[in-house]
NUDREN-418724 format. One record per residue (C-alpha): residue number from 0; residue in one letter; y negated, z, x negated. Coordinates in steps of 0.1 Angstrom, whole numbers, plus 5000, padded with zeros to 4 digits. Layout:
<recs>
REC pos code    y    z    x
REC NUM    A    Y    Z    X
...
</recs>
This chain:
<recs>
REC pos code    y    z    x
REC   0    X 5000 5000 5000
REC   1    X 4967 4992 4988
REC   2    X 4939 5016 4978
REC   3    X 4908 5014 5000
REC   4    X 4879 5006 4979
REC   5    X 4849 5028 4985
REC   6    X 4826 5001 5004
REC   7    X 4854 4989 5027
REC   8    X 4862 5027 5037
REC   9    X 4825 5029 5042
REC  10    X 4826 4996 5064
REC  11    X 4858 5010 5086
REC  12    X 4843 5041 5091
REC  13    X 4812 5028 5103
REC  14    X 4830 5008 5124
REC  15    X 4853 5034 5139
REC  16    X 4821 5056 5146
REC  17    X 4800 5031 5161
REC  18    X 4831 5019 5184
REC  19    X 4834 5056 5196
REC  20    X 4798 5059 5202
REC  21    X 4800 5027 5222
REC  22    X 4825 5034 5249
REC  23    X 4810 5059 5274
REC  24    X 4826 5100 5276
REC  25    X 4826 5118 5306
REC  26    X 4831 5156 5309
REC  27    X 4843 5164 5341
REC  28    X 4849 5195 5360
REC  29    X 4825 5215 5345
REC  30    X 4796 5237 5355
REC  31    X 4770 5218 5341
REC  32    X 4730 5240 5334
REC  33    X 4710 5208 5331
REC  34    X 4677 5236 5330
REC  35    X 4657 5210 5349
REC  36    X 4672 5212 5382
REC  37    X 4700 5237 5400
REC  38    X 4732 5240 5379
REC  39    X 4759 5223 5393
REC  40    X 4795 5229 5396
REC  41    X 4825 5206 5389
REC  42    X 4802 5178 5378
REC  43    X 4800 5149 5355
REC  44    X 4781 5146 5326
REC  45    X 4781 5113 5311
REC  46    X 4770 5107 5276
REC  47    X 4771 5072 5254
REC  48    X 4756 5059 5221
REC  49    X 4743 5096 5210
REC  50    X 4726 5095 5246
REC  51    X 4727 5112 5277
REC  52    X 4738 5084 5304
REC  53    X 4744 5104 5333
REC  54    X 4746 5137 5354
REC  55    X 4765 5132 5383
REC  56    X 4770 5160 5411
REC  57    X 4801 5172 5420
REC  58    X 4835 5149 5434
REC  59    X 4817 5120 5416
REC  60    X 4838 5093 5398
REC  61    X 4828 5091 5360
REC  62    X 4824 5056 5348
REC  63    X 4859 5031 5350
REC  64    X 4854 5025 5312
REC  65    X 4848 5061 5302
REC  66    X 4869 5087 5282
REC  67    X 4877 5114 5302
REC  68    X 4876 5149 5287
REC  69    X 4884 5181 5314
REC  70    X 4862 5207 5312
REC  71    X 4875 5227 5341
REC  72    X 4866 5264 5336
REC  73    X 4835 5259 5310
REC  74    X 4804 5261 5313
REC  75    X 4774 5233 5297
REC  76    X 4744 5236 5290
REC  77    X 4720 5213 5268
REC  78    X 4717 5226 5228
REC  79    X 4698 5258 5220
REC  80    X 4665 5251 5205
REC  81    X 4654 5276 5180
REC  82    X 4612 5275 5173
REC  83    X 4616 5301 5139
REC  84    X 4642 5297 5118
REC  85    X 4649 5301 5081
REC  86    X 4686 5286 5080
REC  87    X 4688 5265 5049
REC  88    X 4672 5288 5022
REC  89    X 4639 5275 5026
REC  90    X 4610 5290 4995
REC  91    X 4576 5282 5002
REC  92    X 4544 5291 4987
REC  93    X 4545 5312 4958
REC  94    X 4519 5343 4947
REC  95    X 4493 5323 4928
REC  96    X 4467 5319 4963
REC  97    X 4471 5332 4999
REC  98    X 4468 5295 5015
REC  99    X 4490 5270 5007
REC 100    X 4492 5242 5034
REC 101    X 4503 5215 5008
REC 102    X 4537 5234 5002
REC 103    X 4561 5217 5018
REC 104    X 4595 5230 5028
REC 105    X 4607 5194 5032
REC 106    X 4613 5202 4992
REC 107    X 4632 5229 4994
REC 108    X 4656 5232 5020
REC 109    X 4696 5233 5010
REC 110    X 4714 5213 5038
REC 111    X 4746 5226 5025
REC 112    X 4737 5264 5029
REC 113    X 4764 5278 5051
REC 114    X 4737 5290 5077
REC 115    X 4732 5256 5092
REC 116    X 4770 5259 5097
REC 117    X 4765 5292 5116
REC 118    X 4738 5278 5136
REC 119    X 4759 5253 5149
REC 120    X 4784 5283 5162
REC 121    X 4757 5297 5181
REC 122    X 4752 5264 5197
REC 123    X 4720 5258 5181
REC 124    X 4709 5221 5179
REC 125    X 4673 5217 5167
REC 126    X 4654 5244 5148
REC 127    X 4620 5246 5129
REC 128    X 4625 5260 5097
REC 129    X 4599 5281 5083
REC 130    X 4582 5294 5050
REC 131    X 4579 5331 5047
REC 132    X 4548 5352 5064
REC 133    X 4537 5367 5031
REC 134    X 4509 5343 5030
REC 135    X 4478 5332 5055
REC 136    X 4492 5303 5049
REC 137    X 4523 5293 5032
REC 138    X 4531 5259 5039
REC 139    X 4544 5227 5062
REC 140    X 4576 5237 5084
REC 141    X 4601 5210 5092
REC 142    X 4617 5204 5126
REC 143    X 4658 5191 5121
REC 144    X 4688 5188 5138
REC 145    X 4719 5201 5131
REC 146    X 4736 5170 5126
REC 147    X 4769 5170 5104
REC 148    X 4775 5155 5073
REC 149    X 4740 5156 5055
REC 150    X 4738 5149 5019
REC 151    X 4700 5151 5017
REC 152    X 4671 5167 5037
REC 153    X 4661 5132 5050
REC 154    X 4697 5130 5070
REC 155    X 4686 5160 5092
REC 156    X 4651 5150 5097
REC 157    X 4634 5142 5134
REC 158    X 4611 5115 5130
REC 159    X 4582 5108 5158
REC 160    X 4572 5075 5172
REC 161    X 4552 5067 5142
REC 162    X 4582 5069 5122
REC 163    X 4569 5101 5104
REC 164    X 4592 5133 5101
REC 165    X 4580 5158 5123
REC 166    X 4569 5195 5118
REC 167    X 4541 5223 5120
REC 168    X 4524 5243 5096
REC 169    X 4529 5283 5090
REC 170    X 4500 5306 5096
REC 171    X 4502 5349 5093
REC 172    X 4482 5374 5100
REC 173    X 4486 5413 5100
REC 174    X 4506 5437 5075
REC 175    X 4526 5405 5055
REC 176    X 4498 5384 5045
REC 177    X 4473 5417 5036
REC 178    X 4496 5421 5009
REC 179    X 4473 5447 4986
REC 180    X 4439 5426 4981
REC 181    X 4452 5415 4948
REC 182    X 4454 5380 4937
REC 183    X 4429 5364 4957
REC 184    X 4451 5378 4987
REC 185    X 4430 5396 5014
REC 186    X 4433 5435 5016
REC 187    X 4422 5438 5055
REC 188    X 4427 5418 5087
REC 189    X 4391 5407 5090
REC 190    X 4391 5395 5053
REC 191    X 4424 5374 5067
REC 192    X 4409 5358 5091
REC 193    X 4377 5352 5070
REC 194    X 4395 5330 5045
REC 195    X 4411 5311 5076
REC 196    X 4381 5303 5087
REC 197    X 4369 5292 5056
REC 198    X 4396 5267 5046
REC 199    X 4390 5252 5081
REC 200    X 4357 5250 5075
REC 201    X 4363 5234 5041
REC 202    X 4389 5208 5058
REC 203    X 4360 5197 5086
REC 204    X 4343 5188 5059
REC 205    X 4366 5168 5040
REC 206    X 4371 5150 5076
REC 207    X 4338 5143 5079
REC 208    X 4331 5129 5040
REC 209    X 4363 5105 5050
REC 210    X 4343 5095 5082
REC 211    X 4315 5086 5068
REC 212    X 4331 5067 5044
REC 213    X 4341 5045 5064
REC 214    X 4374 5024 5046
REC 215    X 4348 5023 5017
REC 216    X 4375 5034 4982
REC 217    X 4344 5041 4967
REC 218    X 4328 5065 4986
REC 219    X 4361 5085 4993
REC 220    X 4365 5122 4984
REC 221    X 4392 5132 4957
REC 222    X 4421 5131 4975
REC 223    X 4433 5163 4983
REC 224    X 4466 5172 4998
REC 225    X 4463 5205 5008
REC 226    X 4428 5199 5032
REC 227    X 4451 5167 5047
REC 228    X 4478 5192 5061
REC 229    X 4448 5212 5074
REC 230    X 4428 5180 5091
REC 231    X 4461 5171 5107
REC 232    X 4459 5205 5121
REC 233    X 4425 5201 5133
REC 234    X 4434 5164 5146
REC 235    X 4463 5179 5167
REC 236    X 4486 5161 5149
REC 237    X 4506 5193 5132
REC 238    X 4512 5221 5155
REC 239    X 4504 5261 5139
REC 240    X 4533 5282 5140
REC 241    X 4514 5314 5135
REC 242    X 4533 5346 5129
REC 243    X 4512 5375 5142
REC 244    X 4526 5412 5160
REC 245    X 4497 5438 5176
REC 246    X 4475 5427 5201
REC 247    X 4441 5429 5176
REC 248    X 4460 5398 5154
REC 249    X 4469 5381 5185
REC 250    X 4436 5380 5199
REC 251    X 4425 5370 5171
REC 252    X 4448 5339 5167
REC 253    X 4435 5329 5197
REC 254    X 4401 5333 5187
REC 255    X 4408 5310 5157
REC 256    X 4422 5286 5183
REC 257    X 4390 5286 5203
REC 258    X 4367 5283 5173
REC 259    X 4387 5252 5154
REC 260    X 4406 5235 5184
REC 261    X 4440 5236 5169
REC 262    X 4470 5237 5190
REC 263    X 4491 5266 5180
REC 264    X 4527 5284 5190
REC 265    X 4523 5326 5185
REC 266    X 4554 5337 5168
REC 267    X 4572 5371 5177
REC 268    X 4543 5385 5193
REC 269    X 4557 5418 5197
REC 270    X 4530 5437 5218
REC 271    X 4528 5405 5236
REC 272    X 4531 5428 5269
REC 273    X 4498 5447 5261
REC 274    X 4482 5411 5263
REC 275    X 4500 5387 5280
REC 276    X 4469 5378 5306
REC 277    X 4451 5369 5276
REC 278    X 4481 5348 5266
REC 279    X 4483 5333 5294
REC 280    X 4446 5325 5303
REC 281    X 4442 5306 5267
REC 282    X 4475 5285 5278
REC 283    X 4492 5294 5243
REC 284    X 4528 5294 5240
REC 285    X 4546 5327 5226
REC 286    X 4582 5324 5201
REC 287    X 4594 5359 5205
REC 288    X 4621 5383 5194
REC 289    X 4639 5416 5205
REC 290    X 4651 5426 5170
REC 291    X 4626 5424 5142
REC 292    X 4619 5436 5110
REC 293    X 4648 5453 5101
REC 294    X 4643 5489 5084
REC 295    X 4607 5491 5105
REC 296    X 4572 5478 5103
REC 297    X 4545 5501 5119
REC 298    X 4526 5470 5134
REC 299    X 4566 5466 5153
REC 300    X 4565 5503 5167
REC 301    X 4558 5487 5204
REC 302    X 4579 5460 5204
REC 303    X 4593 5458 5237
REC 304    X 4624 5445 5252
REC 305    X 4600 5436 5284
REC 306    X 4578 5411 5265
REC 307    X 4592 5377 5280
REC 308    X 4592 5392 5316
REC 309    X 4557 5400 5306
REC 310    X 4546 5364 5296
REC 311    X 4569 5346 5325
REC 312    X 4549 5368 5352
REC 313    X 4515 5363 5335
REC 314    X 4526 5322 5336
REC 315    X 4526 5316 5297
REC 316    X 4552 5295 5279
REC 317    X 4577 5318 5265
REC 318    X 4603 5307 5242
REC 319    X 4631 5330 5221
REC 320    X 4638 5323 5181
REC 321    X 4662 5340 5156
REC 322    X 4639 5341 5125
REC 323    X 4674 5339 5110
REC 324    X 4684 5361 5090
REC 325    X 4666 5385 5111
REC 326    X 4690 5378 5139
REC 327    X 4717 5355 5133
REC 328    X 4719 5325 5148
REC 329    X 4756 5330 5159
REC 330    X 4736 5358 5186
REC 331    X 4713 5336 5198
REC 332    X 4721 5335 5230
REC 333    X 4725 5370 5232
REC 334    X 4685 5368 5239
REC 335    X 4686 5356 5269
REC 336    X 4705 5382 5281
REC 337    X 4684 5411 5269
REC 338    X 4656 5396 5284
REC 339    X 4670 5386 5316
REC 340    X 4683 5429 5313
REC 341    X 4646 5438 5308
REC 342    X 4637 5419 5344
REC 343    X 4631 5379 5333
REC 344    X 4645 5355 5356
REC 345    X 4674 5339 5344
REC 346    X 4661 5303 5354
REC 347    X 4631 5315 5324
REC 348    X 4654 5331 5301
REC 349    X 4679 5302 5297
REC 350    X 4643 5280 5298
REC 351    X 4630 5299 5271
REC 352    X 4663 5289 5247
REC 353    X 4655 5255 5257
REC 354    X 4629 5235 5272
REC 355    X 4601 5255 5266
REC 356    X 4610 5256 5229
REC 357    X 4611 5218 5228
REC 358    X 4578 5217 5243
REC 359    X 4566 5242 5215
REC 360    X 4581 5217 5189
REC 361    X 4567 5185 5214
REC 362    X 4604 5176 5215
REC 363    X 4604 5179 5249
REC 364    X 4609 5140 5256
REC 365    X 4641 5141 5234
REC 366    X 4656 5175 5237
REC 367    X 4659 5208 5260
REC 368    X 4677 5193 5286
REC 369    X 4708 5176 5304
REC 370    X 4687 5142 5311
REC 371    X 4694 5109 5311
REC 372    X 4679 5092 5282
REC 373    X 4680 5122 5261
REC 374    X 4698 5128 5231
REC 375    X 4731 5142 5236
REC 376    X 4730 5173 5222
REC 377    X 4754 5200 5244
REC 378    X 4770 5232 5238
REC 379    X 4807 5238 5258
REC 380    X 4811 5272 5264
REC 381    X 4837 5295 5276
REC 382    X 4816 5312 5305
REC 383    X 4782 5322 5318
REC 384    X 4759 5319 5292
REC 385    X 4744 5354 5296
REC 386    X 4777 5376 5295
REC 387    X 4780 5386 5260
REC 388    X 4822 5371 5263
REC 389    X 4812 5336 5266
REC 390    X 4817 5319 5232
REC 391    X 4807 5290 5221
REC 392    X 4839 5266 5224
REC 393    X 4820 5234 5214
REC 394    X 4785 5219 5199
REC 395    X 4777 5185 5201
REC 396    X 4746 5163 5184
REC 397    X 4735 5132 5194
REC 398    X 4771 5124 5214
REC 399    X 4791 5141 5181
REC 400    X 4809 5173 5178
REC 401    X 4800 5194 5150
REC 402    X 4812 5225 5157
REC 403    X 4851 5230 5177
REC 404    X 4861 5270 5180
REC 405    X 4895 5258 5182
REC 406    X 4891 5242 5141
REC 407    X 4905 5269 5120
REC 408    X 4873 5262 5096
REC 409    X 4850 5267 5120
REC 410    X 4861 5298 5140
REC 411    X 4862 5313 5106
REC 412    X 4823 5304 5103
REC 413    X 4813 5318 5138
REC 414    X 4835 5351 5137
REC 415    X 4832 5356 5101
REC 416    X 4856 5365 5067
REC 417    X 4864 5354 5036
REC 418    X 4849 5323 5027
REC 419    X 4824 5317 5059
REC 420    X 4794 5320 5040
REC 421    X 4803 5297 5016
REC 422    X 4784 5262 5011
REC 423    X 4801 5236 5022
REC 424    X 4809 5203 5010
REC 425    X 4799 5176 5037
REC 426    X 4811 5184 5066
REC 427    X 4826 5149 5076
REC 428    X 4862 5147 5089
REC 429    X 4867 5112 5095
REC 430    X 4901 5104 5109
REC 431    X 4909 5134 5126
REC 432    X 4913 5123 5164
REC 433    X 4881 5136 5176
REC 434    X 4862 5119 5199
REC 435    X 4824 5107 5182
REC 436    X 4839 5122 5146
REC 437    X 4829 5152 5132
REC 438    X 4839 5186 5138
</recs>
């Protein structure tokens, strides 16, 4: 028997995966959480081409062509969406100034670290990976999905209509960025948001010098990357992921939103309850957490497990995150059901893992729900979504599985043990019967 070269293995493969992805699969049978729209049992969902086809009601016939997989007994829903994530050992800017917005985590992100693996346990699908909060500013974030077999950062990447990959930028305010005052790093909260205001103030004017130059080379500024992240920011073309816990900091991220314009997402937001109104009345989303800061943080004391019922009944956008490795993104769902415990509605709660994350990452057109013409990215799972017994059976991206419970490798990666946080080679198992590939 001859030996495959590489390029014709290549070539079948690609063959083999693009003939899968062109013949239609239908789950039947199961209950189906689409998030927009009432949840419906024994349906159909109908997925072809890494796309979302069709979600049929119950006792409907899936397509003549299709392959058929039963679902009887699960449970799914689209694929969670997590707005603060550090899966993928992301470093960003470093201690030599407290605003960094040129830093770029697209350099730095290791898309064989095992916690991307994990994340797929959890059912996680899309995340926004961050920079740390030790800085005012420290750097770009980057917006992926959890696709399988990635060699390189650019295999994970979301890209927008422009064809540009998409992400935010990371702003903090409070105890993490005050550091001590040394190093050119403020040492109060109203020096913080004086050196905000200041780099904003520098970046209008860098717009304005490329304005009035008019296409003229000449008469261009120095180019300057750092003040290009920022007039993106003032543009509305990069969204500010700004970390920020008492009600003083929050009020005054939304003071910085007024003065510049800037769209923004507030991250954890702990005493989000003591201003939610204010939230709400500014139309500024909120990424929150139950768990933070593990070992304590005074500006954490009144964290409250109440804060999404909070935001839902003062009509804000509320979204959960993990801020993995603060809560690990196996759990993730687990957040839904604290807050649904604490008195959210559990339309909201399984909203805010979803949809109204999408939104906060403007993803909303591709991801966040079961809709046709959206990607399809799923997660089967063994039960209701809030019970802490459901598992996560299955996780699918763009119409491929990459995560199967019933895979010896992966059940060791969601339930843990010896060798499940190891790096992984690339995660591609090409001939192993599975419909889409993958694992």
């Amino acid at each position: 028997m001859k030996k495959l070269t590489l390029g014709v293995f290549l070539f079948c493969f690609a063959c083999i995966t693009a003939a899968a992805q062109d013949k239609p699969i239908a789950f039947i049978n199961a209950k189906i959480i689409p998030i927009v729209g009432a949840p419906i049992d024994n349906g159909v969902l109908v997925i072809r081409g890494g796309k979302i086809v069709e979600v049929r009601p119950a006792g409907a016939r899936p397509p003549a062509d299709a392959t058929i997989i039963d679902a009887k007994g699960k449970v799914i829903m689209p694929g969670l969406v997590d707005s603060h994530s550090h899966i993928g050992e992301p470093a960003g800017a470093d201690g030599s100034a407290p605003i960094q917005p040129d830093v770029r985590i697209l350099d730095s992100v290791n898309v064989r670290a095992s916690g991307i693996q994990r994340a797929q346990s959890g059912g996680i699908t899309t995340v926004n990976v961050m920079p740390g909060s030790g800085h005012l500013d420290s750097g770009q974030t980057l917006y992926l999905k959890l696709r399988d077999g990635a060699v390189k950062i650019d295999d994970l990447l979301i890209y927008d209509a422009d064809g540009k990959y998409m992400g935010g930028i990371k702003f903090a305010n409070g105890t993490n960025s005050i550091r001590s005052g040394g190093g050119n790093f403020p040492g109060t909260r109203a020096k913080s948001a004086a050196l905000v205001r200041e780099q904003f103030i520098k970046a209008q004017e860098y717009r304005e010098k490329i304005k009035k130059a008019g296409g003229d080379v000449s008469k261009l500024p120095p180019r300057d990357l750092a003040m290009e992240a920022l007039v993106e920011v003032l543009d509305g073309k990069r969204v500010v992921h700004f970390h920020t816990h008492r009600h003083d900091d929050v009020l005054t991220v939304l003071r910085l939103k007024q003065e510049f314009g800037f769209k923004v997402v507030l991250q954890h937001v702990s005493e989000a309850w003591k201003v939610a109104d204010e939230i709400a009345k500014a139309k500024v989303p909120s990424s929150i957490i139950f768990i933070d800061s593990p070992g304590g943080k005074l500006e954490t004391v009144d964290i409250r497990m109440e804060n999404g019922a909070a935001l839902e009944k003062a009509g804000a956008l509320v979204g959960f995150h993990t801020d993995d490795g603060i809560t690990d993104s196996r759990w993730f769902l687990r957040s839904a059901g604290l807050a649904v415990r604490a008195g959210m509605t559990r339309e909201k709660a399984l909203y805010a893992l979803t949809m109204a994350n999408a939104i906060m990452l403007d993803l909303d057109k591709r991801v966040g729900s079961l809709e046709p013409g959206k990607d399809a990215d799923f997660v089967i799972l063994s039960g209701d979504p809030l019970s802490v017994y459901t598992h996560v059976l299955e996780t699918w991206v763009e119409g491929k599985k990459v995560f199967d419970r019933s895979d010896p490798k992966d059940y060791l990666v969601q339930v843990g043990g010896k060798g499940a946080t190891e790096d992984k080679y690339v995660h591609i198992d090409c001939f192993d019967g599975d419909i889409g590939g993958g694992n």
